[in-house]
PDB file of N, CA, C and O in Angstrom:
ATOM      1  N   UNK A   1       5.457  48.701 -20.311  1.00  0.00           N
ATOM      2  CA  UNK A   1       5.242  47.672 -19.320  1.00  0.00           C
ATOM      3  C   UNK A   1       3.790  47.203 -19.405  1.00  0.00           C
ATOM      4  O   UNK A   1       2.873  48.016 -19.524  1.00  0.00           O
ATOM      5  N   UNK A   2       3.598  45.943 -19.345  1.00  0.00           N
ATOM      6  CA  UNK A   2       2.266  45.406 -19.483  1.00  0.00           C
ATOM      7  C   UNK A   2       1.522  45.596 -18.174  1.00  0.00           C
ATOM      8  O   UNK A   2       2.137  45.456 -17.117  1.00  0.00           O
ATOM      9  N   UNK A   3       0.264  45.900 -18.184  1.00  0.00           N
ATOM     10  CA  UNK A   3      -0.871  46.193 -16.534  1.00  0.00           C
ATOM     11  C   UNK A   3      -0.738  44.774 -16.106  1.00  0.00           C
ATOM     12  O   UNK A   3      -0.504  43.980 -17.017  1.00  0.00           O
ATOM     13  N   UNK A   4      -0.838  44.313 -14.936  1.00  0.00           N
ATOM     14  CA  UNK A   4      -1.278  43.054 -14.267  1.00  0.00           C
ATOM     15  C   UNK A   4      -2.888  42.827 -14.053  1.00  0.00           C
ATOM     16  O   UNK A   4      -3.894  43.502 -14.271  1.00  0.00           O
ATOM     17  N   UNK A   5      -2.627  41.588 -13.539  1.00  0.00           N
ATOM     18  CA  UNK A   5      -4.129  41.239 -13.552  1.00  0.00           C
ATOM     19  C   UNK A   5      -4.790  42.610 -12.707  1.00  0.00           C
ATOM     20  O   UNK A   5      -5.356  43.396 -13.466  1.00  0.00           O
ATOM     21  N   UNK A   6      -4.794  42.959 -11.392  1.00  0.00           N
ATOM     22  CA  UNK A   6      -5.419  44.016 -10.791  1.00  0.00           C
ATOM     23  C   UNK A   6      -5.574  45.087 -11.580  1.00  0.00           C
ATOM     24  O   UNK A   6      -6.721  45.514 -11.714  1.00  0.00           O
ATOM     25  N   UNK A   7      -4.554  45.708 -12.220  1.00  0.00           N
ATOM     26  CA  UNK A   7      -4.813  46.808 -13.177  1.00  0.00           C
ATOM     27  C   UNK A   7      -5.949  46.751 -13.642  1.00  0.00           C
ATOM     28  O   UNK A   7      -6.918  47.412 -13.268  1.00  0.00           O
ATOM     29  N   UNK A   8      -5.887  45.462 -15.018  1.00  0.00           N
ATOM     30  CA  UNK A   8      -6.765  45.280 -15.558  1.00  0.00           C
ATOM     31  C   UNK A   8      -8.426  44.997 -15.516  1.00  0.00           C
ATOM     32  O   UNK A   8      -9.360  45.144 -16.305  1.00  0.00           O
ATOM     33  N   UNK A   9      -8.210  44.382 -13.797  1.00  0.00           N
ATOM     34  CA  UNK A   9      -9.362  43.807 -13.541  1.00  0.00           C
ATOM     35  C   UNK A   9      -9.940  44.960 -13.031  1.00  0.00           C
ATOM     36  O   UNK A   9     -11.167  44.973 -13.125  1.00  0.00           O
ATOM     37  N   UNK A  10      -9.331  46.113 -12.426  1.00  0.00           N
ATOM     38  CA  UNK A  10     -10.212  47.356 -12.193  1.00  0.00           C
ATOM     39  C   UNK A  10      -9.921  48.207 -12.846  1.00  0.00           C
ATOM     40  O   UNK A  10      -9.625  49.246 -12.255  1.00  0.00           O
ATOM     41  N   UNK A  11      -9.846  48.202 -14.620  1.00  0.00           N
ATOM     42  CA  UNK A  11     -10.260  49.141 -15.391  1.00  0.00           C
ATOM     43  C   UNK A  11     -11.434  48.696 -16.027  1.00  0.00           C
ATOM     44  O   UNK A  11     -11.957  49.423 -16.871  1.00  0.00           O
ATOM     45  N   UNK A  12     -12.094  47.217 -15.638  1.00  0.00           N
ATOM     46  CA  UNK A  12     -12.829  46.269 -16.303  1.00  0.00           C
ATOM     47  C   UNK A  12     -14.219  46.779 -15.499  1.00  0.00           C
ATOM     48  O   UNK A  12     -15.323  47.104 -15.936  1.00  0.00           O
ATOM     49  N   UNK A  13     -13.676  46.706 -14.118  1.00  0.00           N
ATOM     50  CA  UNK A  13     -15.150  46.920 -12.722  1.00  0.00           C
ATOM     51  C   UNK A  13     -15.048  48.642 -13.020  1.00  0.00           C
ATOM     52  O   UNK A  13     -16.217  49.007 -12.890  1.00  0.00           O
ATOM     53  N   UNK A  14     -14.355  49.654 -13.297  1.00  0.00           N
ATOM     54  CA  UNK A  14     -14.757  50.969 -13.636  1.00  0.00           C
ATOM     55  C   UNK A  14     -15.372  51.190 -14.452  1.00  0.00           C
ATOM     56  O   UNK A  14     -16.299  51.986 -14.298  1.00  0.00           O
ATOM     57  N   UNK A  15     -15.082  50.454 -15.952  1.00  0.00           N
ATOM     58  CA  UNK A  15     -15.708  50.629 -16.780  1.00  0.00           C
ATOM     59  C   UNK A  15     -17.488  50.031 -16.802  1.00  0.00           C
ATOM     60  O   UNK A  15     -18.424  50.461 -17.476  1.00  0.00           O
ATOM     61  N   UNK A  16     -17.464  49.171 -16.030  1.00  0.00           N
ATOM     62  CA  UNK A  16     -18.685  48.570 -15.596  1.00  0.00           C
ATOM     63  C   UNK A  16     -19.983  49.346 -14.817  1.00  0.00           C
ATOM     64  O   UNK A  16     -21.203  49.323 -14.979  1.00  0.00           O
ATOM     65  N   UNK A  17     -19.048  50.054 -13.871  1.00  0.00           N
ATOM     66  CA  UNK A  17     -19.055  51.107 -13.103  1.00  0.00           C
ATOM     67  C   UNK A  17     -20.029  52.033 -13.711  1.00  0.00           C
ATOM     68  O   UNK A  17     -21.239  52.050 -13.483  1.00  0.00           O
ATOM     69  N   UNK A  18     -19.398  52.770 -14.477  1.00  0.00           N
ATOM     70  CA  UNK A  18     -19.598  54.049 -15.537  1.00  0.00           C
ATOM     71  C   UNK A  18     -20.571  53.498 -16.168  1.00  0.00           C
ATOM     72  O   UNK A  18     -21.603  53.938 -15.660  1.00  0.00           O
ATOM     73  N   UNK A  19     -20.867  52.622 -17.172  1.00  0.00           N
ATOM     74  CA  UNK A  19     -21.614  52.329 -17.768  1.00  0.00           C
ATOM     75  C   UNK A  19     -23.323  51.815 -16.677  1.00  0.00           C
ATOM     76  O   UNK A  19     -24.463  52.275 -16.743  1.00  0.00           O
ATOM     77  N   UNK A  20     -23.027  51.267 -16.236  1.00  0.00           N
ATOM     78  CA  UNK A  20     -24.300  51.137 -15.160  1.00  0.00           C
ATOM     79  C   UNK A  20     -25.020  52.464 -14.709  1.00  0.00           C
ATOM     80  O   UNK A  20     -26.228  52.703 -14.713  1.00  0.00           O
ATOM     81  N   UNK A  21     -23.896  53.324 -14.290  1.00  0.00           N
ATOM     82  CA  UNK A  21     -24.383  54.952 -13.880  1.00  0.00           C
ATOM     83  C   UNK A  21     -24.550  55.505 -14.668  1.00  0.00           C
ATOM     84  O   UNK A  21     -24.849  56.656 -14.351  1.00  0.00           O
ATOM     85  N   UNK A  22     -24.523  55.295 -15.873  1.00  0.00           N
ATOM     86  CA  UNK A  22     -24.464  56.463 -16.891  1.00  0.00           C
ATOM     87  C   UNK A  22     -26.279  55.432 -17.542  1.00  0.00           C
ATOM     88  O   UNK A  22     -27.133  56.071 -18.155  1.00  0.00           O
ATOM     89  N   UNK A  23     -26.418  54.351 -17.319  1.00  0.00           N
ATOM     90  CA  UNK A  23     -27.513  53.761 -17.565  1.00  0.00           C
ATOM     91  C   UNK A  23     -28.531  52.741 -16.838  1.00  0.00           C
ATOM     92  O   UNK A  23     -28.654  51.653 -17.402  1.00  0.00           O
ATOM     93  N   UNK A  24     -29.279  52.952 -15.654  1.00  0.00           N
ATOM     94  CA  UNK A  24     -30.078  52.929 -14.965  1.00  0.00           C
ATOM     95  C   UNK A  24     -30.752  51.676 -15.412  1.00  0.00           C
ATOM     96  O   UNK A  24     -30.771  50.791 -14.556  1.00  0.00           O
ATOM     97  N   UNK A  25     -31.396  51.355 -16.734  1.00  0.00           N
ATOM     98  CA  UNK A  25     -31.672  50.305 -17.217  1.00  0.00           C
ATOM     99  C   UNK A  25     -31.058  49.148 -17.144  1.00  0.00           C
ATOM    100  O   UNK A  25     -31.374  48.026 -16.749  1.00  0.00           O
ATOM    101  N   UNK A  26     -29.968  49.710 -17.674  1.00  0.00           N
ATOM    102  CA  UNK A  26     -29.086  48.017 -17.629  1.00  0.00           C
ATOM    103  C   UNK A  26     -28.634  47.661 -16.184  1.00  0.00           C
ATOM    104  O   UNK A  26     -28.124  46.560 -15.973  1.00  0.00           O
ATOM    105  N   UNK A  27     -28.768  48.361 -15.411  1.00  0.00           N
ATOM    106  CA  UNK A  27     -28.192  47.918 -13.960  1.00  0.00           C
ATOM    107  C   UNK A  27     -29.751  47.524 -13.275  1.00  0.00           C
ATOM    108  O   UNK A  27     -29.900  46.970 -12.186  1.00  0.00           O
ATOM    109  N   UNK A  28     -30.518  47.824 -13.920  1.00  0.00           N
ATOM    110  CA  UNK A  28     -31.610  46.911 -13.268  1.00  0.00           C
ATOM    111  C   UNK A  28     -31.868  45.940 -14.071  1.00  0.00           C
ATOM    112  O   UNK A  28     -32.586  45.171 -13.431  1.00  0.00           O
ATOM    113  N   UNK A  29     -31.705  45.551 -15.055  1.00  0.00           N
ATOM    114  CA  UNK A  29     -31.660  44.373 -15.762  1.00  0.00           C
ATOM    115  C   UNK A  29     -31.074  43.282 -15.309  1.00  0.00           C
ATOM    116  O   UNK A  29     -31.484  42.125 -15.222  1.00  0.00           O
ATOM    117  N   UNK A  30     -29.680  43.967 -14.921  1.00  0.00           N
ATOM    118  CA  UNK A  30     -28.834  43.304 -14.223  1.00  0.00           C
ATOM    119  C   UNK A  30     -29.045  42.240 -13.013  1.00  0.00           C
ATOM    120  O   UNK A  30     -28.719  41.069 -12.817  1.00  0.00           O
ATOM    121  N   UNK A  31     -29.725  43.196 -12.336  1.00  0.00           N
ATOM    122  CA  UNK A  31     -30.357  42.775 -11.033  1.00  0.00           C
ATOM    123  C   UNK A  31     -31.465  42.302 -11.180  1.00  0.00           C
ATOM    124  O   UNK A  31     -31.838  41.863 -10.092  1.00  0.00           O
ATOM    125  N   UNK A  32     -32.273  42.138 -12.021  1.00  0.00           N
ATOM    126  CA  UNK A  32     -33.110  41.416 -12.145  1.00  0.00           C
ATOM    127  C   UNK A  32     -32.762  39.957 -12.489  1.00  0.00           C
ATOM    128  O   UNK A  32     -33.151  39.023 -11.788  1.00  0.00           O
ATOM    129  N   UNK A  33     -32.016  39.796 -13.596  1.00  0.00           N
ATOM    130  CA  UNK A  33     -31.437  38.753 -14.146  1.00  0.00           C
ATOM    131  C   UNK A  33     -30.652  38.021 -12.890  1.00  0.00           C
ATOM    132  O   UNK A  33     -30.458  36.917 -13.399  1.00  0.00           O
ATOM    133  N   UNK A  34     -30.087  37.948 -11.585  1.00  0.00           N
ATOM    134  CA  UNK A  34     -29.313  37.774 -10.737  1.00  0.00           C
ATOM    135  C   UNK A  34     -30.940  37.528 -10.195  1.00  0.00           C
ATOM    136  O   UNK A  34     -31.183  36.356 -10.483  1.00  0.00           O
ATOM    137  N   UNK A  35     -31.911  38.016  -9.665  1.00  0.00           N
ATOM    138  CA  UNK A  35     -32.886  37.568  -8.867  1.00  0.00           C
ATOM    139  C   UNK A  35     -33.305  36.612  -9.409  1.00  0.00           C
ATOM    140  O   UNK A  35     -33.487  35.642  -8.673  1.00  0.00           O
ATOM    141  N   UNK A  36     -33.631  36.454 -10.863  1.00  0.00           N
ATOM    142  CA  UNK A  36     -34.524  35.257 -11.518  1.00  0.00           C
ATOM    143  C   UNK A  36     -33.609  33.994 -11.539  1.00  0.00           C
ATOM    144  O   UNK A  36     -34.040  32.842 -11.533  1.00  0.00           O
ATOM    145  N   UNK A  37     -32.575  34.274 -11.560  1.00  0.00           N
ATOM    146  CA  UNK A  37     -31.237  32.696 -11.667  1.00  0.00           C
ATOM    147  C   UNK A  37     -31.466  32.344  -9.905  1.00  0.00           C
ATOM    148  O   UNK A  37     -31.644  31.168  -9.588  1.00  0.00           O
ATOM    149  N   UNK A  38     -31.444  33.467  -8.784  1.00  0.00           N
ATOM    150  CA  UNK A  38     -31.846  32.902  -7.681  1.00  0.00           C
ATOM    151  C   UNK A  38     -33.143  32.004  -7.270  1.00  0.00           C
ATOM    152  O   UNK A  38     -33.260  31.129  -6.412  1.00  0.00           O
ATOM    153  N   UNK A  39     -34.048  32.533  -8.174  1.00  0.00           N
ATOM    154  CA  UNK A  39     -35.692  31.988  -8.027  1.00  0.00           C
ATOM    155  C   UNK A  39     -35.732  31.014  -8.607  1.00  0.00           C
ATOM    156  O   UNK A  39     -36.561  30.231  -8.143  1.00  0.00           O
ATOM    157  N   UNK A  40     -34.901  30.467  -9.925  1.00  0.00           N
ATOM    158  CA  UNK A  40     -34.935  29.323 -10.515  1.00  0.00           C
ATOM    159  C   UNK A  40     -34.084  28.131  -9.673  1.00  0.00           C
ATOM    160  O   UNK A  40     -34.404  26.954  -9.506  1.00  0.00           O
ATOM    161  N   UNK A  41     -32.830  28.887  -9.180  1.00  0.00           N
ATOM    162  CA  UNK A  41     -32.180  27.895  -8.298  1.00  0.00           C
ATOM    163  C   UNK A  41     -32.837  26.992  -6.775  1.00  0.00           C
ATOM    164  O   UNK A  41     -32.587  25.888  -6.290  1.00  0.00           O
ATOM    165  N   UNK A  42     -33.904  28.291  -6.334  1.00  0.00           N
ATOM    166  CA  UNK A  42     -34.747  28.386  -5.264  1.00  0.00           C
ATOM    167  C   UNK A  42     -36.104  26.812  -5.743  1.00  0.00           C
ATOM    168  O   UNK A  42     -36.380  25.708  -5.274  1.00  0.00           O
ATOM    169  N   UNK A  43     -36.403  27.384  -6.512  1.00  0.00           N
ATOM    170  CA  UNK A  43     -37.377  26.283  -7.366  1.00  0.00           C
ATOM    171  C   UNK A  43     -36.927  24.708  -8.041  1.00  0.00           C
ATOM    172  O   UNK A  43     -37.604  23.721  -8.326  1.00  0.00           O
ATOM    173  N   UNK A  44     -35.904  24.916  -8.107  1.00  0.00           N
ATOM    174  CA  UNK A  44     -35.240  23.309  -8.948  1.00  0.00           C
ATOM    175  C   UNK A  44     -34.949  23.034  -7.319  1.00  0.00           C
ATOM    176  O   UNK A  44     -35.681  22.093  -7.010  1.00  0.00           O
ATOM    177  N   UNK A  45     -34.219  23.449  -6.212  1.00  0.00           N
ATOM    178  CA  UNK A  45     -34.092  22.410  -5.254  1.00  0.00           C
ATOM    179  C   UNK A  45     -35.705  21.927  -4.471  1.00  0.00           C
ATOM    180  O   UNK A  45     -36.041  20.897  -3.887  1.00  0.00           O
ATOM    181  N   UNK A  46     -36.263  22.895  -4.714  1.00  0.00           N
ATOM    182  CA  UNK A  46     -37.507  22.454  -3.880  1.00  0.00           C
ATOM    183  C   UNK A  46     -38.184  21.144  -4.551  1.00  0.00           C
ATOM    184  O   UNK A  46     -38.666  20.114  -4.081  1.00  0.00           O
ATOM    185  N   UNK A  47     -38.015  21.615  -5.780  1.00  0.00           N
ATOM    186  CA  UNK A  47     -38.881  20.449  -6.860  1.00  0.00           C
ATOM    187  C   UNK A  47     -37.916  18.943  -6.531  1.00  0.00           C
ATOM    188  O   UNK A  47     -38.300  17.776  -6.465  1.00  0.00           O
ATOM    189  N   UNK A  48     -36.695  19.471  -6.386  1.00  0.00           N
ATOM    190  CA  UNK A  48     -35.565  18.036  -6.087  1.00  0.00           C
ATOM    191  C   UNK A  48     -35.756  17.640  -4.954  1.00  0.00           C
ATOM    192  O   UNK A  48     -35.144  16.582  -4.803  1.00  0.00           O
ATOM    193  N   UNK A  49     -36.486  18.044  -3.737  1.00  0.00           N
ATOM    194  CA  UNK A  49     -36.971  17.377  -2.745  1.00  0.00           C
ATOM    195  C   UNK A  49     -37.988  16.825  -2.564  1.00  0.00           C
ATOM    196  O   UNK A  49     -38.192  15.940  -1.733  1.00  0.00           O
ATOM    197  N   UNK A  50     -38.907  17.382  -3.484  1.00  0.00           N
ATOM    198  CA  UNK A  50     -40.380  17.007  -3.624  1.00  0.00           C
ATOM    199  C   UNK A  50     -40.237  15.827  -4.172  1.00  0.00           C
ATOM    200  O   UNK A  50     -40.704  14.777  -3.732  1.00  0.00           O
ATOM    201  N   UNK A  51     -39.543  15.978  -5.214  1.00  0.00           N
ATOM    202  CA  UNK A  51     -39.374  13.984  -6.229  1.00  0.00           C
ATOM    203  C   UNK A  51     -38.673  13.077  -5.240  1.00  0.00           C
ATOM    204  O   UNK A  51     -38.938  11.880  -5.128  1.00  0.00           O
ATOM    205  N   UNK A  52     -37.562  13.865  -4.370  1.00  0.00           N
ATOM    206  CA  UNK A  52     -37.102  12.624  -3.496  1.00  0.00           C
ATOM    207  C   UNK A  52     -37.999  11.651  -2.744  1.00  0.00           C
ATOM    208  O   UNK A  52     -37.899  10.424  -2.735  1.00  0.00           O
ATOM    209  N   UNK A  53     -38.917  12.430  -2.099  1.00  0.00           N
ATOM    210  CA  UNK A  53     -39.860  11.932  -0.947  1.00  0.00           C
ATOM    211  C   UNK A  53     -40.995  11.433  -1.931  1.00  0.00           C
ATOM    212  O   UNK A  53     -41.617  10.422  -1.606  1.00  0.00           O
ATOM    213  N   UNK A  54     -41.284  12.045  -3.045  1.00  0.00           N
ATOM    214  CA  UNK A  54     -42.253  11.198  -3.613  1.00  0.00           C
ATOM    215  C   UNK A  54     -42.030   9.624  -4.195  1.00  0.00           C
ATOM    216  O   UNK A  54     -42.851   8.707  -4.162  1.00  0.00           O
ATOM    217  N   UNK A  55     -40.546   9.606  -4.782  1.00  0.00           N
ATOM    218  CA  UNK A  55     -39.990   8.662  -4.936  1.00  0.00           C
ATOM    219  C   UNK A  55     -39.870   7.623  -4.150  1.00  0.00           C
ATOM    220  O   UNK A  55     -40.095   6.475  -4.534  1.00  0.00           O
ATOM    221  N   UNK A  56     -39.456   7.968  -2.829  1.00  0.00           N
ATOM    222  CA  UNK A  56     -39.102   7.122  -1.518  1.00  0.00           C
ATOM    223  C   UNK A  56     -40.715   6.568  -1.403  1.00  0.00           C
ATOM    224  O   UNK A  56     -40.965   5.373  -1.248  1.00  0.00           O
ATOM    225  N   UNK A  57     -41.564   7.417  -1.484  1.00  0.00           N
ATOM    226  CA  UNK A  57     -43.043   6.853  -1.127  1.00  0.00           C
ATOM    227  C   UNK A  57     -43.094   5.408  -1.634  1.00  0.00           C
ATOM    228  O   UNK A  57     -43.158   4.261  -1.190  1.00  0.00           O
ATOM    229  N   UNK A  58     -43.005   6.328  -3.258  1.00  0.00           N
ATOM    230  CA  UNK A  58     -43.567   4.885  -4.227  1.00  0.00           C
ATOM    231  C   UNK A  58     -42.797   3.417  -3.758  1.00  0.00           C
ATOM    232  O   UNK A  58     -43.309   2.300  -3.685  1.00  0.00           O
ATOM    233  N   UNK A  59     -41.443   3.810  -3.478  1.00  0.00           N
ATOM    234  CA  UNK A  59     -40.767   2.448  -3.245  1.00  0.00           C
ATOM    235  C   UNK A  59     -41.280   1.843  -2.230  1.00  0.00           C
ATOM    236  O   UNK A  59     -41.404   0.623  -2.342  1.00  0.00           O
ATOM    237  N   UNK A  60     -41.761   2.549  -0.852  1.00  0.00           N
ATOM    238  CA  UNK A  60     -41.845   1.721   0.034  1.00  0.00           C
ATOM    239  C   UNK A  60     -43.405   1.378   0.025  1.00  0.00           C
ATOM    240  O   UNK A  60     -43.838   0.516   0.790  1.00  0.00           O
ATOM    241  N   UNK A  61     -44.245   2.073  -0.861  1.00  0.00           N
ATOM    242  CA  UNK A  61     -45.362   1.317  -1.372  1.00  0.00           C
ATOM    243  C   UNK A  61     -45.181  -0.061  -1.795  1.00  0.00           C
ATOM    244  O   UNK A  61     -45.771  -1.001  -1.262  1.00  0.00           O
ATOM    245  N   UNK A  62     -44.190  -0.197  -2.959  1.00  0.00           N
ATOM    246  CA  UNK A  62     -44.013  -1.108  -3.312  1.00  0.00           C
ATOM    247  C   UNK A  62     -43.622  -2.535  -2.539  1.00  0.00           C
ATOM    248  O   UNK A  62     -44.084  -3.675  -2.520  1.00  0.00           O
ATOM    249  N   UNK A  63     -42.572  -1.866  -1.947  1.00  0.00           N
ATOM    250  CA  UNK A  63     -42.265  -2.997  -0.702  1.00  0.00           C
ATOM    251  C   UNK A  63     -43.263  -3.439  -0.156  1.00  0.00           C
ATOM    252  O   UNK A  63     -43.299  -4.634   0.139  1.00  0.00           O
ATOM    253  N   UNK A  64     -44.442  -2.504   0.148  1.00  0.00           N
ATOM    254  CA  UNK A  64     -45.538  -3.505   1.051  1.00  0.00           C
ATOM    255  C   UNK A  64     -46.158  -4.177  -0.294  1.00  0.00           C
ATOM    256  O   UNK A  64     -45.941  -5.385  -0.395  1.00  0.00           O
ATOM    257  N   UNK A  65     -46.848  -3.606  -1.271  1.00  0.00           N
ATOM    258  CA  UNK A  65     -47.276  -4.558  -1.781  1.00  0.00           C
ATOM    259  C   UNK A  65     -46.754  -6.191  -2.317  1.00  0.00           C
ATOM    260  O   UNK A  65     -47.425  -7.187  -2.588  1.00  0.00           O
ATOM    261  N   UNK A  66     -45.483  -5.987  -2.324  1.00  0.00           N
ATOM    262  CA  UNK A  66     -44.817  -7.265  -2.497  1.00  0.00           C
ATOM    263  C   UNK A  66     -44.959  -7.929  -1.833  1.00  0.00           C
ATOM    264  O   UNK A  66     -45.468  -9.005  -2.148  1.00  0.00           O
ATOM    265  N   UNK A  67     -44.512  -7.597  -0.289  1.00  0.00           N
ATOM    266  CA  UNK A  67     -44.843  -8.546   0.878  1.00  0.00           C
ATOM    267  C   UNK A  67     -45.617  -9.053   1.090  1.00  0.00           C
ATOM    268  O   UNK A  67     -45.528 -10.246   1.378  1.00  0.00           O
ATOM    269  N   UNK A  68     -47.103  -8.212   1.043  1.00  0.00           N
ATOM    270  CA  UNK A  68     -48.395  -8.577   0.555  1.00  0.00           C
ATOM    271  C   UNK A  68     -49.315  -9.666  -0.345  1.00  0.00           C
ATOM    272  O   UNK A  68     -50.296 -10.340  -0.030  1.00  0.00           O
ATOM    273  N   UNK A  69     -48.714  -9.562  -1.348  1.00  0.00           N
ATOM    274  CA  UNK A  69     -48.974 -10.834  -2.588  1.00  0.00           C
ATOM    275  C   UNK A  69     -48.203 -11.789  -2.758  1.00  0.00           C
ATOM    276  O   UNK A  69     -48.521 -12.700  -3.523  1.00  0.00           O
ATOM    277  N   UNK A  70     -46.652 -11.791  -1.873  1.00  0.00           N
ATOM    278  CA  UNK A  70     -46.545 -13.011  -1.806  1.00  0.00           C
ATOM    279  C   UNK A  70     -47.228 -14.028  -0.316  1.00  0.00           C
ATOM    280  O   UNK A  70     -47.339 -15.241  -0.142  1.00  0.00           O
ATOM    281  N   UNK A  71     -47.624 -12.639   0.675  1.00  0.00           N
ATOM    282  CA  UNK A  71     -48.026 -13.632   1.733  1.00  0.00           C
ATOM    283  C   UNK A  71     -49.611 -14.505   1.201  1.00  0.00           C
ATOM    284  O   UNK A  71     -50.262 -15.397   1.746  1.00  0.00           O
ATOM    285  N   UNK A  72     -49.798 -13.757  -0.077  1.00  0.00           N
ATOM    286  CA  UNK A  72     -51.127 -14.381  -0.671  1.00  0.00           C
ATOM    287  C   UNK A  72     -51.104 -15.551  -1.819  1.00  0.00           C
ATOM    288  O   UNK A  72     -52.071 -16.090  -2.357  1.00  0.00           O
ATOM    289  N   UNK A  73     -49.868 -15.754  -2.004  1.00  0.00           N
ATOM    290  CA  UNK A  73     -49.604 -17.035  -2.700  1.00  0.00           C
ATOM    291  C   UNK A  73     -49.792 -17.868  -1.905  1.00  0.00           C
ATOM    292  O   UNK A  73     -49.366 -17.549  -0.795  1.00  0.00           O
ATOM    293  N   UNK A  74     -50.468 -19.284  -1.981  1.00  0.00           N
ATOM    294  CA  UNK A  74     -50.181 -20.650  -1.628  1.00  0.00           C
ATOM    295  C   UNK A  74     -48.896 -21.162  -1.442  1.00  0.00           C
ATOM    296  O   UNK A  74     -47.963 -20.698  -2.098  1.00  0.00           O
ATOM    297  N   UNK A  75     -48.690 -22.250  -0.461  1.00  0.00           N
ATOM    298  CA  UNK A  75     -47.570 -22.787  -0.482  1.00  0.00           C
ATOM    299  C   UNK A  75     -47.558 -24.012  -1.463  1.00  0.00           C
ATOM    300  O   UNK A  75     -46.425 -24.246  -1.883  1.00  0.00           O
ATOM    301  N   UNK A  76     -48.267 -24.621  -1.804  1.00  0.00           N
ATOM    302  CA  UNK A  76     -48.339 -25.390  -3.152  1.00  0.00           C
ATOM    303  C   UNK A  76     -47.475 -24.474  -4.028  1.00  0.00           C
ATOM    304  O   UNK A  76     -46.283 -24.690  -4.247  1.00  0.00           O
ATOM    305  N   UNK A  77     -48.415 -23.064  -4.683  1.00  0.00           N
ATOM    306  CA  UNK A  77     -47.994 -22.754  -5.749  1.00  0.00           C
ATOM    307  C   UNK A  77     -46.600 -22.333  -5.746  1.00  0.00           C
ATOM    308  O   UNK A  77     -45.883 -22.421  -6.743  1.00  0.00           O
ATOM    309  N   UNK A  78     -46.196 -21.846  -4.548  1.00  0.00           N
ATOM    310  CA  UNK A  78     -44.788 -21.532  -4.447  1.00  0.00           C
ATOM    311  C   UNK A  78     -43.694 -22.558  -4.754  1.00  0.00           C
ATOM    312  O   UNK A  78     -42.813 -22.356  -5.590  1.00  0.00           O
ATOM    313  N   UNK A  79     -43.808 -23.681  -4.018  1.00  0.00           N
ATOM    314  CA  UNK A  79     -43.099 -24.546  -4.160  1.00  0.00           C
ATOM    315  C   UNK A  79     -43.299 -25.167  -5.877  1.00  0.00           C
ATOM    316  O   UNK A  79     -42.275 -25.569  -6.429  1.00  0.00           O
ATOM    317  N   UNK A  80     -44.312 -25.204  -6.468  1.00  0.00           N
ATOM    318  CA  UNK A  80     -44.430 -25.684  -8.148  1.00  0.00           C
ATOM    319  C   UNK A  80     -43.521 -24.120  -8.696  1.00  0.00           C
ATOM    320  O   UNK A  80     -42.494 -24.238  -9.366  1.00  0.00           O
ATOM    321  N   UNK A  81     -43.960 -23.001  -8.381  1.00  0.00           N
ATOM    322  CA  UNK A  81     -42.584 -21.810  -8.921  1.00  0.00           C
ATOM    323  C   UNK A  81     -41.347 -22.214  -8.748  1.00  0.00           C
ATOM    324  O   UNK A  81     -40.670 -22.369  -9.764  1.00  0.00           O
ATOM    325  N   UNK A  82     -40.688 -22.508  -7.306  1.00  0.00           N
ATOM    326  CA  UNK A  82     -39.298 -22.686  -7.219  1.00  0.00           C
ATOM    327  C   UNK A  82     -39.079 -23.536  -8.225  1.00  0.00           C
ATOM    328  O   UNK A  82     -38.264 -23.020  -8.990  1.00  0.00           O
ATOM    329  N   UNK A  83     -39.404 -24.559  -8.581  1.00  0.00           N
ATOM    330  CA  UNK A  83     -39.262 -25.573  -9.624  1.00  0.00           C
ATOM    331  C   UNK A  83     -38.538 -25.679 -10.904  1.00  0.00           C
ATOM    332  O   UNK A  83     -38.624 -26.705 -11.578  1.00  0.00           O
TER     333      UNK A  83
END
């Protein structure tokens, strides 16, 4: 008779088991490797908020300066642009 998934899946976590206890190293490796994927995940969203708001800045910089240089065009020259 063939094992089912449960069988299998906990002769997989025993064997995992055993091997971790029987080696101290690799189960802190382990856990280390699981902290550093957290710290990187921790770090890419922060950095993804930081560009948002820096982004948003620049745009609405921009917006004023636009508003700005066109309130500094002439109405002559505007009207010879539409043209």
């Amino acid at each position: 008779m063939n094992p089912g998934i449960e069988e299998e899946g906990g002769k997989v976590a025993t064997s995992f088991i055993d091997t971790m206890k029987s080696q101290p190293l690799a189960l802190s490796l382990v856990v280390m490797n699981i902290m550093l994927m957290g710290l990187l995940y921790y770090i890419a969203e922060v950095s993804k908020e930081t560009r948002r708001q820096e982004v948003s800045v620049l745009i609405d910089q921009q917006k004023e300066m636009s508003q700005l240089l066109y309130k500094c065009i002439p109405a002559e020259t505007l009207k010879e642009l539409q043209k």
